[in-house]
N, C-alpha and C positions, 0 to 999 in steps of 0.2 A: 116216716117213723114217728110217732106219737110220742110225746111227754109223758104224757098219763103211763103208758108202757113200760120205758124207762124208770120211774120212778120206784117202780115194783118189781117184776121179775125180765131179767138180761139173757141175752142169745148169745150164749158165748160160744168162742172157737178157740182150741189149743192146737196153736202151732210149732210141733217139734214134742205132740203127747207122747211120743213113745220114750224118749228120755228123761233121764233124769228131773231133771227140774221139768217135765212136763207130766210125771207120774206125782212130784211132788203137788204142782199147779192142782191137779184131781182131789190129791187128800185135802189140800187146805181149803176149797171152794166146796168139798163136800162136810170138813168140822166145824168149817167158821158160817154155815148154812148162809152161803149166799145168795142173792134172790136169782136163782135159775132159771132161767123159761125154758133153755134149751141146751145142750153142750153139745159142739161138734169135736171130733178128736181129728185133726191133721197131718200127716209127715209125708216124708218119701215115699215114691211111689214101692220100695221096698218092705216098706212096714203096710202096708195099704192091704186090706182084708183080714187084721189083726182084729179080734174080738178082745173087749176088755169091760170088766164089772166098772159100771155105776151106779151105786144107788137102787141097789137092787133089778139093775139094766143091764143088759149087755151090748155096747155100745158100739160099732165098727169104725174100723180107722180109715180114713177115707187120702188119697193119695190128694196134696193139695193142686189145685188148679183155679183154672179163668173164674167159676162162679162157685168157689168155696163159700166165697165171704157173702154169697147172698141169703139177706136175709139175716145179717149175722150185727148184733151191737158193737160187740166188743172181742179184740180179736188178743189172747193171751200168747206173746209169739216167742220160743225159745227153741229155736232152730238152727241159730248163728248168724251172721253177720252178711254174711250172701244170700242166704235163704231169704234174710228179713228185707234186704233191698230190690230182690226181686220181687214181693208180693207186699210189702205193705202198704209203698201206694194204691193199689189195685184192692184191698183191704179198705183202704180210706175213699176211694172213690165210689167203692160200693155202700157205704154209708155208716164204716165200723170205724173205732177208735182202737187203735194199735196200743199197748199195752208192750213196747218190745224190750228183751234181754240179753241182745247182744250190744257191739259198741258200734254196731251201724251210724247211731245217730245222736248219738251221746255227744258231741261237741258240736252240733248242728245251731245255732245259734237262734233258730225258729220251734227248734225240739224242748221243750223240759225234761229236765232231767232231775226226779224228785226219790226224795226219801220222805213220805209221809211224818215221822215227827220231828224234820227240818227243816223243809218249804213247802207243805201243804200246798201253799197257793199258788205257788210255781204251774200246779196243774189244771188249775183253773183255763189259762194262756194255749193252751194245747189247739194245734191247728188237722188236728187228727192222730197225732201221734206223739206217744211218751217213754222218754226212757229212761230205763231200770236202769242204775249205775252198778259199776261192775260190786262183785261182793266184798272184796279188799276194802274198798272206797266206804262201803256202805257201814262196814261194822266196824271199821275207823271212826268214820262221821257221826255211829251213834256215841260211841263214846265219848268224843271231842267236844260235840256239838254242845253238849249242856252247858259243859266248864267256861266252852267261846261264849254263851248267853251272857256266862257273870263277867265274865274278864276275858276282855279279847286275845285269841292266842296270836301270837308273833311265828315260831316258826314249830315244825313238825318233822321230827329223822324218826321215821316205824322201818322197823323190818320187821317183816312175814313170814310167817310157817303156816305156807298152803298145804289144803290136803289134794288128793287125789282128787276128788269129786269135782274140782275145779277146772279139769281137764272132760270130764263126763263120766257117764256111764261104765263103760270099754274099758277108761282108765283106773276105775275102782276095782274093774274084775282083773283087770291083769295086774293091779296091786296084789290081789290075793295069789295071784299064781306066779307072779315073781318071786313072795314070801316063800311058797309050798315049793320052789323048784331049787331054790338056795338052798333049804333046807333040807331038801332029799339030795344036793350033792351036784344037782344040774344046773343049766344055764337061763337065766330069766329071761324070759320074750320081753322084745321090749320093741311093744309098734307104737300105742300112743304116748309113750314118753321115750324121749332121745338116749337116756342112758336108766340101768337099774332105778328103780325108785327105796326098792327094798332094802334094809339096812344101809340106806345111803339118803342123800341130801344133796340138793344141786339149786345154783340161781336158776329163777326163772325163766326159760327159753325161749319167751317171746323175740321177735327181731329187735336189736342193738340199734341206738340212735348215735350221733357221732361223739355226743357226752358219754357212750358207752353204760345209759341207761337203758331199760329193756321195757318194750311196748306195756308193758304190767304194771311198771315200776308209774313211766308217765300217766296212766290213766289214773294213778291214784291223786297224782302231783294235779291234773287239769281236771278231771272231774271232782274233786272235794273245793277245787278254787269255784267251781260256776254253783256250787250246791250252796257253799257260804256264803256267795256272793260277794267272794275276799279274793279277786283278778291279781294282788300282790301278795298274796298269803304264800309264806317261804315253806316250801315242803322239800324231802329229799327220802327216797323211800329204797329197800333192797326186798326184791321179793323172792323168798326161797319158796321151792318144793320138799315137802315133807313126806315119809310113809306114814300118813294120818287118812283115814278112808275119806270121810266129808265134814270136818271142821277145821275153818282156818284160825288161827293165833294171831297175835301184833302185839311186839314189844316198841309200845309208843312213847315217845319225850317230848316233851312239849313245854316252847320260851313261853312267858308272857313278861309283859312290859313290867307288871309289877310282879310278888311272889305270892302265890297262891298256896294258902295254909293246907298242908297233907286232911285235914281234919276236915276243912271246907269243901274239899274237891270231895271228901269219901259221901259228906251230906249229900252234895248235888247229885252224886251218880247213885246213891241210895234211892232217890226219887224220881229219875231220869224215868219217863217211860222206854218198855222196850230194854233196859236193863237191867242188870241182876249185880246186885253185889255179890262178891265172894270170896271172903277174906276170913281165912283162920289165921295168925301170925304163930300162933305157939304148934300149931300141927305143921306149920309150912304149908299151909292147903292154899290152893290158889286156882282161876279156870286152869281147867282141861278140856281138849278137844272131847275126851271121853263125853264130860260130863254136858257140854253143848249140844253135841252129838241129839236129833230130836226136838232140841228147844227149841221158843222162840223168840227168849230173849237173847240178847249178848251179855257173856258174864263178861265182868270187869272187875280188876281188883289189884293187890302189891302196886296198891298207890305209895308212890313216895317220894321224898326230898332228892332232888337231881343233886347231889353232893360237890358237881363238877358249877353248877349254875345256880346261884340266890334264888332267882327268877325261873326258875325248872322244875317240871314234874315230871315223872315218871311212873306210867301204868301201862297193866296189860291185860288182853282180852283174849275170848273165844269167842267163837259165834258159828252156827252151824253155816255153811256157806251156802247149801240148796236151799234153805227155809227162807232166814233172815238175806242171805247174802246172795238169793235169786226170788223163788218161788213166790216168799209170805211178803216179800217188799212190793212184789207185782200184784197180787190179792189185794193187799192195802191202799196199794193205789185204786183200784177197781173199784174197792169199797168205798174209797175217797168222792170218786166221781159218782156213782152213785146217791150217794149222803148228800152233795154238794150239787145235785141237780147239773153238773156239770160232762155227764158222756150223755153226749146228742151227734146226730148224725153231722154232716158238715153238706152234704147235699138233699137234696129235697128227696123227699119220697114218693116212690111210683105211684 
């Protein structure tokens, strides 16, 4: 695999194109015109002979297997967490660089684990493979991350209002038919989520640890500590599900050692990249999933004095959870490695 090659146009592969954040991965690497040499589209062998527009292309979905990844740079993989352990060694051995979005490998101590405008350089270190931090984590971390530049924060209680999209595809459309079956008087199906979504609200149902916090809850708590690079950074997170299609919320509080002026904080996140202020106070306007819903920044805003703590902030966000909080975070990174001469093969070329 040539340098020269790399530096220009990349052989990519989407693993897990037919979903969600793998229909998203499409649009974003075909608006943000990244240097393409090739796209292969990947999933199940059930989705496999699916035909799909690119680029004035029609492109077929190919079932993944033993020599998917040849021939292939960079491998965009959003398939899940077994999917991704099954093939992305076999991805890295064939000479690609894994790009992955599940929690496979996300506390793997040899893996990075990046948010482009947090640790760039974290992805430098990559031994074949990178991972995309869950979206909770990510649209916390943008918002946080500026404020910890100025003044280090101490501790962190967010709770979350996930949307559907956060569960997948399946779980968006049977939001919608949970909604339409309430309301015509019948009984909501309910396969990918445990109980109605619809006119209702429930914690997050990942598995329960013995502190009786939930696999969702901790990956916010240990991946925002390896992203900071803050191993004692005090976090305590509740993560609920929402009837919101694909934008998650976070009502975040945040100590710091001294008090951080409401006025300071709103500068910093006015120039944050990747964020959007959005603050009427006299309309009460503030984010909405609605209005994230597409974007690609994170709005942030109802910044204000923790009344209860000197030393206390309180803000809150939206962020679309496919884009920012899977899709455009993996793009970015791609784009990183690219820019930074840094996605090369890790074995030699035939």
């Amino acid at each position: 695999m040539e340098e020269s090659h790399l530096s220009s146009q990349v052989r990519v592969a989407i693993l897990g194109a037919t979903g969600a954040v793998g229909e998203e991965l499409r649009l974003l690497l075909q608006s943000r015109n990244f240097p393409l040499a090739d796209l292969k589209l990947l999933a199940s062998p059930r989705s496999a002979g699916r035909v799909i527009p690119f680029q004035g292309e029609k492109l077929p979905v190919e079932a993944v297997g033993e020599h998917s990844f040849d021939k292939v740079d960079l491998v965009l993989a959003s398939a899940g967490g077994a999917t991704s352990k099954a093939w992305a060694a076999i991805a890295v051995k064939s000479g690609a660089v894994v790009i992955d979005n599940s929690s496979a490998f996300r506390m793997d101590p040899q893996v990075p684990l990046v948010i482009p405008e947090i640790n760039p350089e974290a992805a430098a270190n990559h031994q074949g493979i990178i991972a995309n931090p869950n979206c909770t984590t990510i649209l916390m971390g943008m918002a946080v991350w500026p404020l910890h530049q100025v003044q280090p924060v101490k501790r962190i209680v967010v709770a979350t209002y996930q949307s559907a999209s956060g569960a997948g595809m399946k779980a968006m459309e049977e939001l919608k038919l949970q909604t339409q079956a309430i309301l015509e008087g019948g009984t909501p199906p309910t396969e990918s989520f445990p109980y109605p979504l619809a006119f209702n609200l429930f914690p997050h149902n990942s598995p329960l640890n013995e502190q009786g916090y939930c696999q969702e809850e901790m990956k916010m708590v240990n991946e925002t500590r390896k992203i900071f690079n803050a191993p004692q950074l005090k976090i305590s997170a509740t993560c609920v599900r929402v009837p919101v299609l694909r934008a998650h919320s976070e009502a975040v509080n945040l100590e710091f050692d001294q008090p951080m002026p409401v006025a300071q904080a709103r500068e910093i996140l006015a120039t944050a990249p990747g964020v959007k202020l959005v603050e009427d106070w006299q309309a009460n306007y503030f984010p909405m999933p609605i209005d994230a819903s597409g974007n690609d920044e994170v709005l942030v805003g109802r910044i204000r004095q923790d009344l209860s703590h000197p030393c206390g902030l309180e803000i809150w966000l939206s962020g679309d959870q496919i884009r920012k909080g899977a899709a455009l975070n993996a793009v970015q990174i791609a784009e990183l490695l690219v820019a930074k001469n840094w996605l090369k093969s890790l074995v030699p070329s035939s």
